[in-house]
C-alpha positions, 0 to 999 in steps of 0.5 A: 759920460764925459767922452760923448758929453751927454749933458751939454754944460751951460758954460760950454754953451757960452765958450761956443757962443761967440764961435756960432756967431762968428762962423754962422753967416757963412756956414748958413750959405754953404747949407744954402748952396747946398738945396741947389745942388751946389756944393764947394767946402764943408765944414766938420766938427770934432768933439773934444776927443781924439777920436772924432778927430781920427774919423773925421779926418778920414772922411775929409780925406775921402772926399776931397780925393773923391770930389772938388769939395773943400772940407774943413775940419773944426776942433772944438771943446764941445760936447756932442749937444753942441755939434747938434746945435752948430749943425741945425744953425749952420754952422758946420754940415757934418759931425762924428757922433753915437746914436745912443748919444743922439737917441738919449740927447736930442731926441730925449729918449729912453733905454727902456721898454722896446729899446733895451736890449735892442741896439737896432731898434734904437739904431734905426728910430735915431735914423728916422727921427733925425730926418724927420725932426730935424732933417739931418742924416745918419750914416750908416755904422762906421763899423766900432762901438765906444760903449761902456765895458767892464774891463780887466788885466789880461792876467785876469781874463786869460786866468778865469777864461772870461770873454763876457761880463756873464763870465765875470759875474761869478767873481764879482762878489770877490772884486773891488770895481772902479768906475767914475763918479757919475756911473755909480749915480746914474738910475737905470743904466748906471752900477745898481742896474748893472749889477741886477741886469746881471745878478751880481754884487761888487765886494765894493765900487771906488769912484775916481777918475780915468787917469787914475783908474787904468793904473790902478786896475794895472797894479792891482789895486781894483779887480775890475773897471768899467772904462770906455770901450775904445781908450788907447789905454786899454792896449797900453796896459794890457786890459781887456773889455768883456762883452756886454753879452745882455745889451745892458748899456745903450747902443753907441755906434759911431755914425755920421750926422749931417745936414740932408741937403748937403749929403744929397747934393754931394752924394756924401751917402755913396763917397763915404760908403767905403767906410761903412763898418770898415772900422772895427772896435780893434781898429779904432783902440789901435789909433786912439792908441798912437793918438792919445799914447804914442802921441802921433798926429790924428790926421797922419794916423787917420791917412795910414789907416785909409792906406792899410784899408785899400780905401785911398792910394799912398 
């Protein structure tokens, strides 16, 4: 899933490697300041993606109305593994992440047994295993979920009354399905453990990239998608995620993780409380939307929704 970057690649690893060792040192004193209770700047990584940007703008935006705290936000070209790294060196105290990215990544779990189908247990065996392991703190859900979907054309939903992929599972035998290369590889949450979980078989899958995918479910040219949850361009084309009504993929709420030492002598747990499932999936597809589309500015877009939410005043 190139949008969490389940799997940190080795060059992404040495592209970074100058970074950490140039900001580390420093960093490493904030954490520091941090188990004395005295905290000054912060440093917040975004992955790759519009996305974490938004969100970590807001949460830059919160504290720094709400206390003396001076907060960078770092862009990188790295995947979620790297902002675990960065964060256990030091070298930031605070990233945008998923649990299902954090329960599968650094804590090398499963979706399997007690876990499938049960989003809150994986939700809350990635709270406790990230203070215990590594004493690192999960927030609450933001409120959105950026999760595989099965997605169509409005037209095509509106038509077969479809809310839910059990809704679509009737017509899948008639459907041609994109989806990328990797989801029809993956072994057990990929297409054949899809397509058992709920009884039905795609006519066929084509694999091909995302740019291609959205026009190509747009025209015509495929019947359905498996797309991300959250993509601006699911509002820009007018298709439409079915709930994944039997929990088949892996929770991926979007949480805060970041240094313990930090959130406690910040009290980052109470300043950032106001955002705790104040972002719905809607809203989050909404300023991926002005983002990625309409090309607007992460950190304008991140202030207009803390607005609109009564969070902070114009």
């Amino acid at each position: 899933m190139k949008r969490r970057n389940r799997v940190l690649q080795a060059a992404g690893v040495l592209a970074m490697a100058t970074v950490l060792a140039s900001g580390c040192g420093a960093s490493a004193k904030g954490n520091e300041a941090a188990k004395t209770g005295q905290v000054s700047e912060i440093t917040i990584a975004a992955q790759d993606f519009s996305e974490p940007l938004i969100d970590d703008y807001m949460v830059k935006e919160l504290i720094e109305a709400k206390t003396p705290i001076r907060v960078t936000v770092k862009k990188t070209s790295g995947a979620s593994g790297l902002m675990h790294s960065m964060l256990q060196q030091g070298d930031i105290q605070m990233y945008l992440g998923y649990d299902g990215t954090e329960f599968t990544g650094p804590l090398k779990q499963s979706y399997t047994g007690a876990f499938a189908g049960n989003p809150d247990k994986v939700a809350q065996y990635v709270k406790d295993q990230e203070m215990k392991q590594f004493h690192a703190w999960v927030s609450p859900s933001l409120g959105y979920e950026d999760t595989y979907a099965l997605a169509v054309t409005e037209q095509t939903a509106q038509k077969l009354h479809l809310k839910t992929v059990s809704d679509a599972a009737p017509h899948a035998k008639d459907w041609v399905l994109a989806t990328d290369s990797t989801f029809q590889a993956r072994q057990g949450d990929g297409l054949t453990g899809f397509e058992q979980a709920y009884g039905m078989k795609f006519k066929s899958a084509k694999a091909m990239s995302y740019d291609m995918m959205y026009p190509a479910l747009q025209k015509g040219a495929v019947d359905a998608a498996v797309v991300y949850s959250t993509d601006g361009r699911l509002k820009k084309l007018h298709e439409v995620p079915l709930e994944d009504d039997k929990h088949f993929f892996p929770p991926y709420h979007a949480v805060l993780i970041a240094d313990a030492n930090t959130v406690q002598a910040a009290h980052l747990d109470e300043v950032l409380a106001p955002l705790w499932g104040a972002i719905t999936t809607e809203d989050q597809t909404e300023m991926n939307y002005e983002v990625d589309v309409l090309k607007k500015d992460p950190e304008e877009v991140a202030h207009a929704f803390l607005v609109k939410k009564g969070l902070l005043k114009e």
